[in-house]
C-alpha positions in Angstrom: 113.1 130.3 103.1 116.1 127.9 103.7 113.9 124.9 103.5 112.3 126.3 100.7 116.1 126.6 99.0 117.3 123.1 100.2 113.8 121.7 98.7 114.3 123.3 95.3 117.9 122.2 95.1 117.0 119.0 95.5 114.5 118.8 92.7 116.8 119.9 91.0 119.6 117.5 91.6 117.2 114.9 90.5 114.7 116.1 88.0 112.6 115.3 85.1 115.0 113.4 82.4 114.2 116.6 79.8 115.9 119.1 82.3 119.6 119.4 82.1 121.4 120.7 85.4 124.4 122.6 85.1 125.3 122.9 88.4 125.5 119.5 89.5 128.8 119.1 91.2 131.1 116.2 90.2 130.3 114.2 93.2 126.7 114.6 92.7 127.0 113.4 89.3 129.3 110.8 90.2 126.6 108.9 92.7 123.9 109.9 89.8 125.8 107.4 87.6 126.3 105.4 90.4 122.7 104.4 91.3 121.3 105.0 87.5 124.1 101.6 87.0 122.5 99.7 90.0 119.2 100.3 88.5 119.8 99.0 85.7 121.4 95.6 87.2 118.3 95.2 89.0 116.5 95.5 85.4 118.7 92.9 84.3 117.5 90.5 87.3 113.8 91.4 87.3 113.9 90.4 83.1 115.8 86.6 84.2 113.5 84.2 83.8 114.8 82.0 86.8 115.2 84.8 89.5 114.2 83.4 92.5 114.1 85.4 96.4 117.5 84.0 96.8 118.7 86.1 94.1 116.7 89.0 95.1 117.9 88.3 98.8 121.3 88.7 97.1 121.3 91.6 95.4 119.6 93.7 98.2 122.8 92.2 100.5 124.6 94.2 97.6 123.1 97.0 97.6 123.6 97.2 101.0 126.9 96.7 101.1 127.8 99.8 98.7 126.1 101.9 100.5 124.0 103.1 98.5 121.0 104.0 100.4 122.0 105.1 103.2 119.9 107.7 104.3 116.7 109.2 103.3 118.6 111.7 100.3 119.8 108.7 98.8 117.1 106.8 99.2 114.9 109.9 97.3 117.4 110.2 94.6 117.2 106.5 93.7 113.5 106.3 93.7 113.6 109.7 91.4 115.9 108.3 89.1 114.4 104.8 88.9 111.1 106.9 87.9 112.5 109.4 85.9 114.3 106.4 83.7 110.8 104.2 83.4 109.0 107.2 82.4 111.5 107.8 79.6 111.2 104.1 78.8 107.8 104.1 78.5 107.6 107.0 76.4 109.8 105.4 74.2 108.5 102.6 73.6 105.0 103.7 73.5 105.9 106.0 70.4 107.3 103.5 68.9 105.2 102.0 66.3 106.4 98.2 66.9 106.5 98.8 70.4 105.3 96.3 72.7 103.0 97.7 76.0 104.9 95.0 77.9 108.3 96.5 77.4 107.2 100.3 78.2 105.7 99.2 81.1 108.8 96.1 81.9 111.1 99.4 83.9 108.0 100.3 86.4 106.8 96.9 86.5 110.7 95.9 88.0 111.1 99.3 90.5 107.8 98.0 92.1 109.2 94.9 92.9 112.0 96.5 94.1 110.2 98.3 96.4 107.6 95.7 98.0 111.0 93.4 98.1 113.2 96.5 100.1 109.5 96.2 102.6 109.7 92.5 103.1 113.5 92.0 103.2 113.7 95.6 105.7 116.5 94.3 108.7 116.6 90.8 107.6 119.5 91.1 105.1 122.7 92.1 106.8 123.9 95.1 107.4 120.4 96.3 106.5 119.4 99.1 109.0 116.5 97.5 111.1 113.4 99.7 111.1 109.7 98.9 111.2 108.5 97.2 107.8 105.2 100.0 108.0 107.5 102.9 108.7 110.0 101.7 106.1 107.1 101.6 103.5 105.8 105.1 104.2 108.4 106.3 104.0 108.8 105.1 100.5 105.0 105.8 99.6 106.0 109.9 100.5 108.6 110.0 98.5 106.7 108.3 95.0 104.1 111.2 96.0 106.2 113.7 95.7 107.7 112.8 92.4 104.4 112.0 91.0 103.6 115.7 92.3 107.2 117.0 90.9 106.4 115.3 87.6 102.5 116.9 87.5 104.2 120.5 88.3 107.6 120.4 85.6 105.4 118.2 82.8 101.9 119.9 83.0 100.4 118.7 80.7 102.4 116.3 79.2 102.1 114.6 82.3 102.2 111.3 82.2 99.8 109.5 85.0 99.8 105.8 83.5 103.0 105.2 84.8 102.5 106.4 88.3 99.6 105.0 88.1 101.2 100.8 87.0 103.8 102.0 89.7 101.1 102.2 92.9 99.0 99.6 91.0 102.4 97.0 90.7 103.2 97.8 94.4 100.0 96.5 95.4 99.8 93.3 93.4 103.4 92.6 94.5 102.4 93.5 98.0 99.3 91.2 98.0 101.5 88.3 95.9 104.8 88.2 98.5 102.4 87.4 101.4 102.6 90.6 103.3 99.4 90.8 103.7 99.7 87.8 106.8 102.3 90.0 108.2 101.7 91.3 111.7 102.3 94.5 110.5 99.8 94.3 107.3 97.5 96.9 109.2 99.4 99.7 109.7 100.5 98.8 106.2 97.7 99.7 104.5 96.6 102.5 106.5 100.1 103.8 104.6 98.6 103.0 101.4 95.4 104.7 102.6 97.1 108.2 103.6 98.9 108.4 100.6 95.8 107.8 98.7 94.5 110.5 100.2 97.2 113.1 99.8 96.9 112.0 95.9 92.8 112.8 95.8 91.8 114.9 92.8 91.7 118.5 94.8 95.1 118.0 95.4 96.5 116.4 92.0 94.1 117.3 89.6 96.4 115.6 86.7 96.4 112.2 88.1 92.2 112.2 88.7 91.8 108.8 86.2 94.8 106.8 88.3 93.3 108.0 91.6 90.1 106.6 91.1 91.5 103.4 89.9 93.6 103.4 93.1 91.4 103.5 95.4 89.3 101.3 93.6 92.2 98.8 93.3 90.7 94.8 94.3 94.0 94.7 96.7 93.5 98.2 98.4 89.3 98.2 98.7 89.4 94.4 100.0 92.1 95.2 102.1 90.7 97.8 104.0 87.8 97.0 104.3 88.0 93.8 105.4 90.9 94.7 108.3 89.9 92.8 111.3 89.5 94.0 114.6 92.8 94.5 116.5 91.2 93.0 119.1 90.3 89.9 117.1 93.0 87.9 116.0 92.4 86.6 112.0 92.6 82.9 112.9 90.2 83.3 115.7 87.4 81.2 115.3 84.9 83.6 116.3 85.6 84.4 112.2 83.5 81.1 111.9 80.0 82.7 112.5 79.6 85.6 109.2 77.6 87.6 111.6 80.3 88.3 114.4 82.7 88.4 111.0 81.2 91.5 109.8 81.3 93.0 113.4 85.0 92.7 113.6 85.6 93.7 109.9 85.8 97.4 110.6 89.0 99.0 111.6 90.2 99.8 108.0 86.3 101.6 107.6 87.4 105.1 108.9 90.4 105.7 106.2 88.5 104.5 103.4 85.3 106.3 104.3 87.6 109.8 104.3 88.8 108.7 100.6 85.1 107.8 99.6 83.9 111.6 101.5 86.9 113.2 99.2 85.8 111.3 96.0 82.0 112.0 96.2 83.2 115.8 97.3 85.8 116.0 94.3 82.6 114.4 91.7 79.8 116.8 93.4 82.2 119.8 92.3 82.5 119.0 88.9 78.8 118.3 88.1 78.1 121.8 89.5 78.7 123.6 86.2 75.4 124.1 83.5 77.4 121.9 80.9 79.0 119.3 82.3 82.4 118.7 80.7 82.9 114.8 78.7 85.5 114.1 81.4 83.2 114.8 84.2 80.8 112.2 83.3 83.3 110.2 82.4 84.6 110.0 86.0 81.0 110.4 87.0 80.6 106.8 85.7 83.5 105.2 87.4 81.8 106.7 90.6 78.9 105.0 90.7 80.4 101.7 89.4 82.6 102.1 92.9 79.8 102.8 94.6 77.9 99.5 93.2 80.7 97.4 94.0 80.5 99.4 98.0 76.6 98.6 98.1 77.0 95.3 96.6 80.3 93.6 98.7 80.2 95.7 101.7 76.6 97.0 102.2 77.3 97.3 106.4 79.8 100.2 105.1 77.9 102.1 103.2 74.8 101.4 105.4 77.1 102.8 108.5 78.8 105.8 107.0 75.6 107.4 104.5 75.7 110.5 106.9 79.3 111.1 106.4 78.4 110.5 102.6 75.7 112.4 102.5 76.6 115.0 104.1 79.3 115.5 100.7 76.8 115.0 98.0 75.3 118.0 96.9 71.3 118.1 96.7 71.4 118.4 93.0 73.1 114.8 92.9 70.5 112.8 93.4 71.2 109.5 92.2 74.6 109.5 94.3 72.4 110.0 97.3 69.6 107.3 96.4 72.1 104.8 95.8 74.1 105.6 99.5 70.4 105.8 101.2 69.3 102.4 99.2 72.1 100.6 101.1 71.0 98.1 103.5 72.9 95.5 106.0 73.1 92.2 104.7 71.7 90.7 107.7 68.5 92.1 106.0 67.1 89.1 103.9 64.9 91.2 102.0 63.2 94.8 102.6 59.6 95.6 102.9 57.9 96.5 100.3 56.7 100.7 101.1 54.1 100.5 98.6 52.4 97.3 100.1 48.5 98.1 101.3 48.8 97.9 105.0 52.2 97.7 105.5 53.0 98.9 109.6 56.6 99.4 109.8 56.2 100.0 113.1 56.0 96.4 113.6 58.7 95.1 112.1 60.9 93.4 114.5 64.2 95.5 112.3 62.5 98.8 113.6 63.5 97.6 116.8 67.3 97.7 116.4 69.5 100.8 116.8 70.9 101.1 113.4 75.0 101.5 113.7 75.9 105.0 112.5 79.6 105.7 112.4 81.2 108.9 113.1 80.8 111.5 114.9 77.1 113.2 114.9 77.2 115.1 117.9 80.2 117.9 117.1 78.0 118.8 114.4 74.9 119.9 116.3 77.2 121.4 119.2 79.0 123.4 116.7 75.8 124.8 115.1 74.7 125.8 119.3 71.5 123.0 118.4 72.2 119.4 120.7 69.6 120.7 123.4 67.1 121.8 121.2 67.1 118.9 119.3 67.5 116.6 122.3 64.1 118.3 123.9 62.0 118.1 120.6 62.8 113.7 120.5 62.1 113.4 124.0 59.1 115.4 123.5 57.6 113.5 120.6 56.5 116.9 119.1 
């Protein structure tokens, strides 16, 4: 019950814009003002045409300096603030008729930057508090979570999810533009981005379903895990030279995204249980596929690896979710066989020969269900 007190006066220290506090104490209101004013600098810098790092470098020296993110409170009031104020700003401008989209989205656009810069600047501006760059950005991730999932609960409806949405979307263009992505650290990095992802899926924030699958669709994020090297192969290696040894390598950021896909094929098999299937169901249901043609397309050796695990979420009456899986193939794979060819053997294909790669775990599940020695003793059998 105390932590359940401590969390709610918190929220409401720092809530939604529309909800008017009375019991915020002087000081409280005092470092409101405070960091709502160094926001707004930072506005002022992001919109100058001729900021460079330098300046940036500059005014996170600053920022430092007065304190004003000291610990993890003031760090989560900031961040809460900086949102609540670009939501308001969208709004705004979005119901205005002469509005322009770049200037609702221009406050969002900035607190990204803000945070990708806080990443790649973390210990190397002084005074800074030196921490690891992956920590420091998961740390930040958890707290934009929970105000999208503050925002979802106070607005209902009126949620807004484009915004949260540009803000994760931003983060990860800024991320991919300021070169941390060649950072020795880029790994655990986006396995951040990953587990946030995930806490965000559907069955937890039902409001924020359209963003989500955006997300996690996202050119940055999908490329970037998925193609994660090795950690025991270093990315200028030249064993990267031969494509086949490449896609070997390629497959330490497989398991996180392959929990995202399960939860997203889970989520759509759900909502196309229903008799009449709702306009926003098929809605989504087209976005899944399309991610699922890009998957079989750019990274057939995923999908090709992983259709138990996706399978195993599809329900049977979603059939063309579980062709399309079961039609992957490896690349190595020049062209299949055709089934309906008179005397085709398969048999005799030299493929048949290989051990097809099948990631995760398939023996818990026949232990659990008391079956791994019967089954065992029918294949070695032959019956």
């Amino acid at each position: 019950l105390p932590v359940a007190n401590d969390i709610i006066r918190k929220l409401r220290e720092s809530g939604v814009p529309e909800v008017v506090n009375p019991y915020l104490s002087d000081k409280a209101q005092a470092k409101r003002d405070q960091m709502e004013y160094i926001f707004s600098e930072w506005i002022g810098i992001y919109k100058f045409p001729g900021a460079t790092d330098r300046t940036y470098v500059s005014f996170l020296k600053d920022v430092h300096n007065r304190q004003v993110m000291n610990n993890q409170e003031d760090s989560a009031l900031f961040f809460r603030l900086g949102i609540d104020i670009s939501v308001a700003m969208f709004e705004h401008e979005s119901q205005n008729p002469n509005g322009s989209l770049d200037e609702a989205f221009l406050y969002i656009d900035a607190l990204a930057k803000l945070v990708v810069l806080l990443v790649k600047f973390q210990g190397e501006t002084a005074g800074s508090v030196r921490a690891n760059k992956a920590s420091y950005l998961d740390s930040i991730l958890s707290l934009l979570v929970l105000v999208l999932n503050h925002h979802q609960v106070m607005r209902g409806e009126a949620f807004n999810q484009r915004v949260f949405f540009r803000l994760f979307s931003s983060i990860l263009c800024e991320y991919n533009m300021c070169g941390l992505a060649q950072s020795d650290q880029h790994k655990d990095m986006m396995f951040a981005f990953a587990n946030k992802f995930l806490s965000l899926q559907p069955k937890f924030v039902p409001g924020f379903v359209y963003g989500w699958l955006s997300l996690v669709s996202h050119r940055v994020f999908m490329s970037g895990m998925l193609n994660l090297p090795d950690c025991a192969v270093s990315a200028s290696s030249e064993v990267f030279e031969s494509p086949e040894v490449s896609l070997l390598t390629k497959t330490q950021g497989w398991g996180p995204y392959c929990e995202i896909m399960q939860a997203l094929l889970s989520y759509m098999g759900e909502q196309l249980k229903p008799a009449n299937v709702s306009y926003v169901a098929k809605d989504l249901y087209k976005g899944v596929l399309r991610i699922l043609l890009i998957l079989h397309h750019d990274f057939p050796e995923f999908v090709a690896e992983n259709h138990f695990q996706f399978c195993n979420v599809i329900p049977a009456h979603c059939a063309q979710l579980r062709n399309l899986v079961l039609s992957a193939y490896p690349s190595s794979f020049h062209k299949l066989p055709d089934p309906f060819r008179e005397g085709l053997k398969p048999e005799r294909l030299d493929e048949m020969r290989d051990t097809p790669k099948i990631a995760g775990d398939i023996v818990a599940p026949l232990q659990r269900a008391n079956i791994k020695s019967a089954v065992d003793a029918a294949l070695q059998s032959g019956n």
